[in-house]
PDB file of N, CA, C and O in Angstrom, chain B, residues numbered from 101:
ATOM      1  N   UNK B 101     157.822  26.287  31.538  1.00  0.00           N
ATOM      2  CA  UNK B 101     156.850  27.297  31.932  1.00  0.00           C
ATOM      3  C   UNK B 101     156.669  28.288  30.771  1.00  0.00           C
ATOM      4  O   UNK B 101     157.454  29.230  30.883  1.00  0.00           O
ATOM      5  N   UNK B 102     156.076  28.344  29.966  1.00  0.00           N
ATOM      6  CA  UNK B 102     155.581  29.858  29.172  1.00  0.00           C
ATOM      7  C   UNK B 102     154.541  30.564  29.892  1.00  0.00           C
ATOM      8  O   UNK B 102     153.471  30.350  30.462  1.00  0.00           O
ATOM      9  N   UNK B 103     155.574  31.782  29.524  1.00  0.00           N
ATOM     10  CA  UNK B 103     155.396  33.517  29.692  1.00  0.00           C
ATOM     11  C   UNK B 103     154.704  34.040  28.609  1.00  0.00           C
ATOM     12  O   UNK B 103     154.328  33.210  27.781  1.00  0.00           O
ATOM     13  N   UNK B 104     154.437  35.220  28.402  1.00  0.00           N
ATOM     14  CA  UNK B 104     153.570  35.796  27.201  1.00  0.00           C
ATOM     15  C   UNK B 104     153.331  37.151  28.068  1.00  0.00           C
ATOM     16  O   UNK B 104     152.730  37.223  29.140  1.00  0.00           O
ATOM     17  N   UNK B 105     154.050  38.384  27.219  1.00  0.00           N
ATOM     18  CA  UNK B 105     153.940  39.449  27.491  1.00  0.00           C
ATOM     19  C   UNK B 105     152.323  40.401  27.289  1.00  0.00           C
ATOM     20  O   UNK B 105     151.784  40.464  26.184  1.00  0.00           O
ATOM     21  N   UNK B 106     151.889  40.892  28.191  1.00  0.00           N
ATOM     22  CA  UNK B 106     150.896  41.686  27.825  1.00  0.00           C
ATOM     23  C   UNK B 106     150.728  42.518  26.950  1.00  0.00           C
ATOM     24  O   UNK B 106     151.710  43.256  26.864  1.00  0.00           O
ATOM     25  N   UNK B 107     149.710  42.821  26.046  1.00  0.00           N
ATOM     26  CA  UNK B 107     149.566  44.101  24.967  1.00  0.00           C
ATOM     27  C   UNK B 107     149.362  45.301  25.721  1.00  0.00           C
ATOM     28  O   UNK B 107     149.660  46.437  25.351  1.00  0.00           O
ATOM     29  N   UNK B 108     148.881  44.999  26.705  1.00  0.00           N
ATOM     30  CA  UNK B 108     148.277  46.295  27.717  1.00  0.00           C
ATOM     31  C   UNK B 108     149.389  47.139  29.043  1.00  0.00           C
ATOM     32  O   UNK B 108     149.495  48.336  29.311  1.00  0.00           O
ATOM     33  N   UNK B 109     149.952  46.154  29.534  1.00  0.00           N
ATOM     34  CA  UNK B 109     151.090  46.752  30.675  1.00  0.00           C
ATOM     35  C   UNK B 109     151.993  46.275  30.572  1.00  0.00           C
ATOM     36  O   UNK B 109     152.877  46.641  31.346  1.00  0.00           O
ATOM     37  N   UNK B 110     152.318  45.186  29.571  1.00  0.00           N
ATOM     38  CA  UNK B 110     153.391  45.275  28.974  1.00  0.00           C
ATOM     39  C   UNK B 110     154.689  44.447  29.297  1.00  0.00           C
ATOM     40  O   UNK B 110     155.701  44.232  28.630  1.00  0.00           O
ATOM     41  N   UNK B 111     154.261  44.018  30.686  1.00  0.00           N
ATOM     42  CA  UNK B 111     154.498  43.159  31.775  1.00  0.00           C
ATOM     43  C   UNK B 111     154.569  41.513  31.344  1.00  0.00           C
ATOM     44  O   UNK B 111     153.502  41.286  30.774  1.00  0.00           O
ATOM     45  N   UNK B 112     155.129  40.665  31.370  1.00  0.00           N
ATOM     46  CA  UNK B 112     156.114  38.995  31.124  1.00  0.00           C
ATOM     47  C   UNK B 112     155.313  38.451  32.617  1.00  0.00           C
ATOM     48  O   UNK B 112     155.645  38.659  33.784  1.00  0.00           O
ATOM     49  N   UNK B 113     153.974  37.574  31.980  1.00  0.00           N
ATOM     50  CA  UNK B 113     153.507  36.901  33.072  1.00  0.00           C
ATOM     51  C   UNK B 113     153.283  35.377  32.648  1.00  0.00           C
ATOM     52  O   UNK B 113     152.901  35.149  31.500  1.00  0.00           O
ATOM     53  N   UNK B 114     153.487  34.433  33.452  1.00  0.00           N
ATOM     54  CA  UNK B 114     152.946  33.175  33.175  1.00  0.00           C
ATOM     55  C   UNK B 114     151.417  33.420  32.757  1.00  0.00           C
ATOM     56  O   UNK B 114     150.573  34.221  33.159  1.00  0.00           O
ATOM     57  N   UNK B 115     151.397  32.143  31.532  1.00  0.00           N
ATOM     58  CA  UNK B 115     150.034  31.957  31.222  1.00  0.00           C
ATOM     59  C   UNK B 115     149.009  32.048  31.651  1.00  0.00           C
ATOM     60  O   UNK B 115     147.977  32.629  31.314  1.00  0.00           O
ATOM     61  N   UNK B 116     149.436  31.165  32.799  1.00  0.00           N
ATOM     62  CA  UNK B 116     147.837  31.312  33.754  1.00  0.00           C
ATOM     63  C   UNK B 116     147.633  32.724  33.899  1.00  0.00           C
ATOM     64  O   UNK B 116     146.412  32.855  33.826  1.00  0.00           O
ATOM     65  N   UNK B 117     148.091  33.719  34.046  1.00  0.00           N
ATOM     66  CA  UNK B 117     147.517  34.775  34.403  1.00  0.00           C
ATOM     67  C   UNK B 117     146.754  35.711  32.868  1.00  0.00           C
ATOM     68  O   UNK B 117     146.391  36.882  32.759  1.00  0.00           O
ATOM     69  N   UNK B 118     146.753  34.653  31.956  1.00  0.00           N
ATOM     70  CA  UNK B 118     145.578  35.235  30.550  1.00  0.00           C
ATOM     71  C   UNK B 118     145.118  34.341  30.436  1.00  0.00           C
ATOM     72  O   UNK B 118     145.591  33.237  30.706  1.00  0.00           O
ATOM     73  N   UNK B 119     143.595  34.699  29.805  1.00  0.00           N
ATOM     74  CA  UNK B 119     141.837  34.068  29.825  1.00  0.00           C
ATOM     75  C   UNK B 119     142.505  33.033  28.690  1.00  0.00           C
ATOM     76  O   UNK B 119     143.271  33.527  27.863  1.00  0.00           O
ATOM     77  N   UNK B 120     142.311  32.075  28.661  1.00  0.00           N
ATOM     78  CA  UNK B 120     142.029  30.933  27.328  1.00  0.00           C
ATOM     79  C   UNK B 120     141.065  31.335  26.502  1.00  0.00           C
ATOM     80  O   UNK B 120     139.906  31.495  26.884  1.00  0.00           O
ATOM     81  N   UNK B 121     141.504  31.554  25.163  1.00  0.00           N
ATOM     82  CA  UNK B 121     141.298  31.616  24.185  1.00  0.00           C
ATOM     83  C   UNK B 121     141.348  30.789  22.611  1.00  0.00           C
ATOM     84  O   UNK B 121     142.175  31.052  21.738  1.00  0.00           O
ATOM     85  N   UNK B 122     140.075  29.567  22.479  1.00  0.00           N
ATOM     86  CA  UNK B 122     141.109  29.215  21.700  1.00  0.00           C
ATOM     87  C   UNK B 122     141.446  29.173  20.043  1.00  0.00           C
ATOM     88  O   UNK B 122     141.925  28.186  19.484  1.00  0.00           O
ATOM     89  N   UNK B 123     141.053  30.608  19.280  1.00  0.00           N
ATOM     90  CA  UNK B 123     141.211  30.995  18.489  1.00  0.00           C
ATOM     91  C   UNK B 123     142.605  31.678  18.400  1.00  0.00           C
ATOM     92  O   UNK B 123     143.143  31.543  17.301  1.00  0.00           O
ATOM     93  N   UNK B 124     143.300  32.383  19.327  1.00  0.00           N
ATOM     94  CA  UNK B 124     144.539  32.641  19.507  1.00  0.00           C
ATOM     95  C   UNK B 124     145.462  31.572  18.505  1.00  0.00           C
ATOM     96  O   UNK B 124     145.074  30.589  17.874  1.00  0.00           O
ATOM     97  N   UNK B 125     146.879  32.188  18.624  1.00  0.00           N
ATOM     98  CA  UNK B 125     147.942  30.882  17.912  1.00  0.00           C
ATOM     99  C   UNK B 125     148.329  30.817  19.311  1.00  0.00           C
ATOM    100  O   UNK B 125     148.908  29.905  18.722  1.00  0.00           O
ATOM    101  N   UNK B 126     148.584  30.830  20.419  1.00  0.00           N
ATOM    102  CA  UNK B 126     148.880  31.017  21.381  1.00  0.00           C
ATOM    103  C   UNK B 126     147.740  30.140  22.513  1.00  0.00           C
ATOM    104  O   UNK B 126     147.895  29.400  23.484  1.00  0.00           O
ATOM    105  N   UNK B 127     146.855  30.558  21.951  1.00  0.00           N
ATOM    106  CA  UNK B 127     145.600  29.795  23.027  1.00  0.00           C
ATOM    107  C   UNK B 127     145.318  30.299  24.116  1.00  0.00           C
ATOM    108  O   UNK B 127     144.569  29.786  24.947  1.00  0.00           O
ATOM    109  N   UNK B 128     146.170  31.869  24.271  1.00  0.00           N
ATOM    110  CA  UNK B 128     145.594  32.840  25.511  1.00  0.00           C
ATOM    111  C   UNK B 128     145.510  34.036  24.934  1.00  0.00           C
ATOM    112  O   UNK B 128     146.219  34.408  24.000  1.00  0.00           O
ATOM    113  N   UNK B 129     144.073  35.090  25.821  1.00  0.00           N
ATOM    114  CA  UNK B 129     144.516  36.563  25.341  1.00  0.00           C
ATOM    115  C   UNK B 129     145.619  37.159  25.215  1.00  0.00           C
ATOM    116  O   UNK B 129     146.657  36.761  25.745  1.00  0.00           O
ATOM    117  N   UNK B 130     145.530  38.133  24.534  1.00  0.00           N
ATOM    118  CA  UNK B 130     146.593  39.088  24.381  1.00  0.00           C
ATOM    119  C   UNK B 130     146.548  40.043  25.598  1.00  0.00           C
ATOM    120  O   UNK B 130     147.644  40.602  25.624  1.00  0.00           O
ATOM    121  N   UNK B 131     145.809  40.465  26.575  1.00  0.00           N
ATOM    122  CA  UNK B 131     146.069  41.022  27.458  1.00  0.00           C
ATOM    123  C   UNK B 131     145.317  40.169  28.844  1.00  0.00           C
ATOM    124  O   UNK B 131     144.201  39.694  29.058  1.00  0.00           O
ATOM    125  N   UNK B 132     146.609  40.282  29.617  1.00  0.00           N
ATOM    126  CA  UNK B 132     146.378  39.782  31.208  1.00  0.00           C
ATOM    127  C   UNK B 132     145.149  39.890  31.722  1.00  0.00           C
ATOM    128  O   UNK B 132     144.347  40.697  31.253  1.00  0.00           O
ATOM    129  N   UNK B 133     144.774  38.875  33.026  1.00  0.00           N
ATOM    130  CA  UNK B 133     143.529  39.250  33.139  1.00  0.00           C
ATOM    131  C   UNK B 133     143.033  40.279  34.551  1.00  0.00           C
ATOM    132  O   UNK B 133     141.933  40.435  35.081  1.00  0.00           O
ATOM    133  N   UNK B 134     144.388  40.860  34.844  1.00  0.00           N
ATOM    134  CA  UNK B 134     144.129  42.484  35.593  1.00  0.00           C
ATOM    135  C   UNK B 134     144.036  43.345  34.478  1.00  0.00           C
ATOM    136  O   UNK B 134     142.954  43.852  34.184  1.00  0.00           O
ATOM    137  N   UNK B 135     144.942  43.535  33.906  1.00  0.00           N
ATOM    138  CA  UNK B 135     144.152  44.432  32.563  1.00  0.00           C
ATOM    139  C   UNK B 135     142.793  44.054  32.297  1.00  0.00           C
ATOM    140  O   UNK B 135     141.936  44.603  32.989  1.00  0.00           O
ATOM    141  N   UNK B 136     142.517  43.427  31.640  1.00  0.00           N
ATOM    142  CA  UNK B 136     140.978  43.031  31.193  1.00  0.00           C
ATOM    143  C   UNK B 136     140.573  43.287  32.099  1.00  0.00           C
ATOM    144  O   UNK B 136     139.936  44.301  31.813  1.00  0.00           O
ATOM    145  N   UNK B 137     140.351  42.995  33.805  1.00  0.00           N
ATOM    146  CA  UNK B 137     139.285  43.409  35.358  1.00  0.00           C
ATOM    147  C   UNK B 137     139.223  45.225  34.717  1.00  0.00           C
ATOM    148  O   UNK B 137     138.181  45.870  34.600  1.00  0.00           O
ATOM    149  N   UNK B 138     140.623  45.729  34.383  1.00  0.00           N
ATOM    150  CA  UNK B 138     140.466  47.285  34.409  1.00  0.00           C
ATOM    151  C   UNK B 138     139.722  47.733  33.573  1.00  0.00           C
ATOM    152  O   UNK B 138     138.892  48.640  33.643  1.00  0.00           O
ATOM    153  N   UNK B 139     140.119  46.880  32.504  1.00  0.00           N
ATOM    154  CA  UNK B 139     138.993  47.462  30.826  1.00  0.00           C
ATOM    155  C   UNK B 139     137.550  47.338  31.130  1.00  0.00           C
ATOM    156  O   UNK B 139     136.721  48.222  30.910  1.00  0.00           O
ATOM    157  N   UNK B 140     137.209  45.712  31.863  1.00  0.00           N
ATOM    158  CA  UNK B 140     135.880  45.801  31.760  1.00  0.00           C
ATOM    159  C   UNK B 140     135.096  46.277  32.805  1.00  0.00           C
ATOM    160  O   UNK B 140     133.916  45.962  32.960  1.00  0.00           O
ATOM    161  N   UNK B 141     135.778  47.093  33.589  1.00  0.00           N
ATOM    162  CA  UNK B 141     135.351  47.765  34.892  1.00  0.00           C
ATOM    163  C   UNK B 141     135.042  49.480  33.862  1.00  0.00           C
ATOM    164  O   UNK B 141     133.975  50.051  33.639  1.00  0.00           O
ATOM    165  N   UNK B 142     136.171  49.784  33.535  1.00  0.00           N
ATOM    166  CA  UNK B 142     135.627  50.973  32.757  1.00  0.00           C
ATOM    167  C   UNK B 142     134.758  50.886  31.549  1.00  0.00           C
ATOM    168  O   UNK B 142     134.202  51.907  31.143  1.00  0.00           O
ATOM    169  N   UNK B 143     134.599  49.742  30.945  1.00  0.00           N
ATOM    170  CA  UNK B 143     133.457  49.762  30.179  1.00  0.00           C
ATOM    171  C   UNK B 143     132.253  49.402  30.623  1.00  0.00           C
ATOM    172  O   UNK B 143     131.268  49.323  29.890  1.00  0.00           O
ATOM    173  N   UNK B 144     132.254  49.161  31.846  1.00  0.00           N
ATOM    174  CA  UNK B 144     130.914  49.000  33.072  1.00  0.00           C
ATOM    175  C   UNK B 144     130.564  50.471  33.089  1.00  0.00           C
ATOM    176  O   UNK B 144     129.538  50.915  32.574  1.00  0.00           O
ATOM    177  N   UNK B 145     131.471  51.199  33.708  1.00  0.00           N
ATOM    178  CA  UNK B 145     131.322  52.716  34.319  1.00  0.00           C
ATOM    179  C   UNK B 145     131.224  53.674  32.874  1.00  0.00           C
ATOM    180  O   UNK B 145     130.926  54.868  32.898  1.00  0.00           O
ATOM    181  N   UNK B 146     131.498  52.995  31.776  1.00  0.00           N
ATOM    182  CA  UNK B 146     130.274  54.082  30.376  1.00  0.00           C
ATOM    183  C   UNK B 146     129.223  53.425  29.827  1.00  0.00           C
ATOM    184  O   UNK B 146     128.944  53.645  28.648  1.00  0.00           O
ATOM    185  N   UNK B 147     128.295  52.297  30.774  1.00  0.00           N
ATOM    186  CA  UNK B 147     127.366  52.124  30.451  1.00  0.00           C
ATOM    187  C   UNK B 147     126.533  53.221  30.399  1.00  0.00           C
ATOM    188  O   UNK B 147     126.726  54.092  31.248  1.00  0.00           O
ATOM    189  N   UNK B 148     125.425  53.416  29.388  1.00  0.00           N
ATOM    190  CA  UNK B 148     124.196  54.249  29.805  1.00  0.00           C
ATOM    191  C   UNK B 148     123.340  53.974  29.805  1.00  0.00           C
ATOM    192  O   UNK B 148     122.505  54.755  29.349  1.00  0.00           O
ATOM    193  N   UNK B 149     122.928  52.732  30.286  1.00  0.00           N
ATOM    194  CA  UNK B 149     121.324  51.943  30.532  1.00  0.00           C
ATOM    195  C   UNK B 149     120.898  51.597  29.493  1.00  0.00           C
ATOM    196  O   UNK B 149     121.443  51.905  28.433  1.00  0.00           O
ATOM    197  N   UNK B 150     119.557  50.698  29.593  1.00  0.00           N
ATOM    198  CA  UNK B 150     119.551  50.253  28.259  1.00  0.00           C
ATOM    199  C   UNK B 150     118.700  51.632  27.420  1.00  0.00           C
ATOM    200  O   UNK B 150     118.067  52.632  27.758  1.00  0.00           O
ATOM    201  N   UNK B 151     119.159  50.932  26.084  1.00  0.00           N
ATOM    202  CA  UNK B 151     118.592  51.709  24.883  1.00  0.00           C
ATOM    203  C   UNK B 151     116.785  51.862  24.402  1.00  0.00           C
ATOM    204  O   UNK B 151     115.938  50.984  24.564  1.00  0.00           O
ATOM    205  N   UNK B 152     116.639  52.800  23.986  1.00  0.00           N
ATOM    206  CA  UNK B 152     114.652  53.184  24.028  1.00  0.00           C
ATOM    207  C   UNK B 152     114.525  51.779  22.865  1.00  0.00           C
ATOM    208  O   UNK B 152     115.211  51.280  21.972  1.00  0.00           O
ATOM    209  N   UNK B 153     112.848  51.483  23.703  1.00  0.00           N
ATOM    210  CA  UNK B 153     112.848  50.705  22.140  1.00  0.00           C
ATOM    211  C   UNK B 153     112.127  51.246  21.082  1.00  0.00           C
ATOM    212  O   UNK B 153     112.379  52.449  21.012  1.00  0.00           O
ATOM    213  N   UNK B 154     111.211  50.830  20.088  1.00  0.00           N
ATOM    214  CA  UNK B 154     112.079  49.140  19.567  1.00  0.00           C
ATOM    215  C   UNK B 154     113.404  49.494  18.520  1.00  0.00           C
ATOM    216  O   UNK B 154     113.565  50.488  17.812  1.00  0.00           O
ATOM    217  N   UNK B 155     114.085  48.565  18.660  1.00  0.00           N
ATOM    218  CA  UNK B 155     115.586  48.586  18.194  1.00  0.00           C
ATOM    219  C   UNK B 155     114.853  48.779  16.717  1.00  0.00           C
ATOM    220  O   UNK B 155     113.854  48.297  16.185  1.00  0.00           O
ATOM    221  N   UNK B 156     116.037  49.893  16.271  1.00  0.00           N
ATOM    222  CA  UNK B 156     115.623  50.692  15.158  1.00  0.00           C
ATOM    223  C   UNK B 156     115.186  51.618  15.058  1.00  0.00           C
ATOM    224  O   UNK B 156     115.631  52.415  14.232  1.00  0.00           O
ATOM    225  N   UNK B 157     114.064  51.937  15.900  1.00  0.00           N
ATOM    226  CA  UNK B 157     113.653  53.581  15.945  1.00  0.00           C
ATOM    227  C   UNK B 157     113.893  54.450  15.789  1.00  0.00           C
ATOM    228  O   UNK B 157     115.066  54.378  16.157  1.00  0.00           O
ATOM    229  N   UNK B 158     113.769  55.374  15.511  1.00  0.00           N
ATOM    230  CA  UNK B 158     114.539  57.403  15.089  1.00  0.00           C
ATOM    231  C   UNK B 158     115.128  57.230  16.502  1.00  0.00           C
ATOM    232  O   UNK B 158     116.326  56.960  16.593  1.00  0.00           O
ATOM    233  N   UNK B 159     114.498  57.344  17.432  1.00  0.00           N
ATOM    234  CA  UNK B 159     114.777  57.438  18.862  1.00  0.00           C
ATOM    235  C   UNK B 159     115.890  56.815  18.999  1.00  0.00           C
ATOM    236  O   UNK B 159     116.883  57.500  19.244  1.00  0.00           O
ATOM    237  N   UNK B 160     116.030  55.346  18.879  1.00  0.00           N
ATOM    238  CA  UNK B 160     117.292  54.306  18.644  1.00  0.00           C
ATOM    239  C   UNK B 160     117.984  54.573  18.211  1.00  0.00           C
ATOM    240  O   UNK B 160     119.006  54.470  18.889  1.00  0.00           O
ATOM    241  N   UNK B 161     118.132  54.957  17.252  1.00  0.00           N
ATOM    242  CA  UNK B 161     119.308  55.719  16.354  1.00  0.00           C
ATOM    243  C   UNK B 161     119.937  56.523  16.796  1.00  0.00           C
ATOM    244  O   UNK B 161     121.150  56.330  16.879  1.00  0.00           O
ATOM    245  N   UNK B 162     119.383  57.700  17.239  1.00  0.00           N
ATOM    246  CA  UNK B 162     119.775  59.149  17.753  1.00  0.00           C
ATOM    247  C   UNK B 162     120.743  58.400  19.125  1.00  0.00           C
ATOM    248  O   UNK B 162     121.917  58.715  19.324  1.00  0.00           O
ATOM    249  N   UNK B 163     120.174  57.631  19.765  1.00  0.00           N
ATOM    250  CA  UNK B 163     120.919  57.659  21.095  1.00  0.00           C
ATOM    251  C   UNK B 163     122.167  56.490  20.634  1.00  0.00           C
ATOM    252  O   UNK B 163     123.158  56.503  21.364  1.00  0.00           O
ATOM    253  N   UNK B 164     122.170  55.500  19.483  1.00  0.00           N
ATOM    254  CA  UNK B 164     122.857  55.059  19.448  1.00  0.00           C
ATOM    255  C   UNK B 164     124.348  56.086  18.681  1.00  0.00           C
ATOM    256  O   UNK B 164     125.510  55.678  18.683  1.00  0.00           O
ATOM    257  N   UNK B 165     124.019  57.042  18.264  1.00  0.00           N
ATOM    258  CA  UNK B 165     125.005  58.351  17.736  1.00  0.00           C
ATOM    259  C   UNK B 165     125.510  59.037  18.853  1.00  0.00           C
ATOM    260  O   UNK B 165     126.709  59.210  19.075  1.00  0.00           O
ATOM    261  N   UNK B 166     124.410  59.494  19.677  1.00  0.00           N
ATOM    262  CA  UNK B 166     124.918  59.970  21.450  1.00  0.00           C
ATOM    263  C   UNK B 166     125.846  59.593  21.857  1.00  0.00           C
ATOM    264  O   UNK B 166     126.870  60.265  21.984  1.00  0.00           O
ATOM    265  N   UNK B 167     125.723  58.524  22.135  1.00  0.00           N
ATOM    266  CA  UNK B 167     126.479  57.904  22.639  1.00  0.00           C
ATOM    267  C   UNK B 167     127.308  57.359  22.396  1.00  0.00           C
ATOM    268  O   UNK B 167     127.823  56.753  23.336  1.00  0.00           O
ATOM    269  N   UNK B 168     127.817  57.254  21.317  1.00  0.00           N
ATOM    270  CA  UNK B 168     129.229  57.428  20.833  1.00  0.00           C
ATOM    271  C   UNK B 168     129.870  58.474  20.097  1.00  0.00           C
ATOM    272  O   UNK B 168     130.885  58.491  19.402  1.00  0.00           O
ATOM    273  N   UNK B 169     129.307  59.055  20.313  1.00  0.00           N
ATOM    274  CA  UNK B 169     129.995  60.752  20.119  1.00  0.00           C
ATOM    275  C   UNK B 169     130.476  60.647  21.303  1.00  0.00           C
ATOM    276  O   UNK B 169     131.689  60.436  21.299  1.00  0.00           O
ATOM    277  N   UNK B 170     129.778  60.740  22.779  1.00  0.00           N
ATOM    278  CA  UNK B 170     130.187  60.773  24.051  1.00  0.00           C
ATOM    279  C   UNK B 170     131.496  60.092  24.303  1.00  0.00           C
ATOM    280  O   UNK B 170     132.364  60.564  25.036  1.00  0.00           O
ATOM    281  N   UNK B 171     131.628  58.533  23.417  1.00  0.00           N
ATOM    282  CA  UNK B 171     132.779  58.007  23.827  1.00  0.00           C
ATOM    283  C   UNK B 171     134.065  58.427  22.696  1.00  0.00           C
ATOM    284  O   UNK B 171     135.294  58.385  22.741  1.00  0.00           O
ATOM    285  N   UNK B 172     133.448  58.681  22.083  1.00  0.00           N
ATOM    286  CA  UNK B 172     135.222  59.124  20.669  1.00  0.00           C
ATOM    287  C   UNK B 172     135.506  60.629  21.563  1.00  0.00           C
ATOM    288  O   UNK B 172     136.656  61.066  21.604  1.00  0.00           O
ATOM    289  N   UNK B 173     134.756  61.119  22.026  1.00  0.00           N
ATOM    290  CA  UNK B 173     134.949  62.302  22.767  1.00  0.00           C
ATOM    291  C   UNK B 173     136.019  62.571  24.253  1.00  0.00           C
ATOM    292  O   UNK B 173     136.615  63.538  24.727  1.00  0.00           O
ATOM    293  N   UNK B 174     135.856  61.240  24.586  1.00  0.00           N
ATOM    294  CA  UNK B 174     136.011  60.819  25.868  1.00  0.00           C
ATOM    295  C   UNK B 174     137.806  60.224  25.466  1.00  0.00           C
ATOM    296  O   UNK B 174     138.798  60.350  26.183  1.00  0.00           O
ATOM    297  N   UNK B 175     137.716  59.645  24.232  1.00  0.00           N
ATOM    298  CA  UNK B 175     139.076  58.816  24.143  1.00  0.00           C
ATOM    299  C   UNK B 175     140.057  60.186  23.465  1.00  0.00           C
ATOM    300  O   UNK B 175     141.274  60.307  23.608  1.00  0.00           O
ATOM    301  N   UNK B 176     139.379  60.884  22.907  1.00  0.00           N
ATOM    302  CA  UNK B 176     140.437  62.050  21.955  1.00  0.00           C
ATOM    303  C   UNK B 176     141.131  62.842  22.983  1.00  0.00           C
ATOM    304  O   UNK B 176     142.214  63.319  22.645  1.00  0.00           O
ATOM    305  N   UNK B 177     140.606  63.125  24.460  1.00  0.00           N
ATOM    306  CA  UNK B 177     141.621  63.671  25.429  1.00  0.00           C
ATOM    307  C   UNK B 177     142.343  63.170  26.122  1.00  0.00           C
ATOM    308  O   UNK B 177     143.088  63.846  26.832  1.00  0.00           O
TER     309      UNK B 177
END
């Protein structure tokens, strides 16, 4: 049976419980796939709709800076 510890909780789970990957040396993620449900649930909940078009615009730009100011902002506390 191989185990493979999570990067994320840190936690000794059988394989099956990480996504196949097969660029890995390992051939599974590095983090479980309840971690990953959590990550990509909170990177659901900082969506901000889609972006003005057309890709490139002054407009585009500006909000693509917004909005990650918003998130380096969000991770520094």
């Amino acid at each position: 049976m191989f185990t493979q510890r999570c990067s994320r909780c840190g936690q000794v789970k059988r394989a099956t419980a990480f996504r196949r990957q097969s660029s890995s040396r390992t051939g599974r993620e590095t983090i479980c796939k309840a971690c990953r449900k959590k990550h990509d649930a909170m990177v659901k909940a900082m969506s901000f709709g889609p972006l003005p078009e057309p890709e490139g615009s002054e407009e585009w730009v500006e909000e693509i800076w917004r909005r990650a100011s918003i998130i380096r902002d969000e991770h520094r506390t």
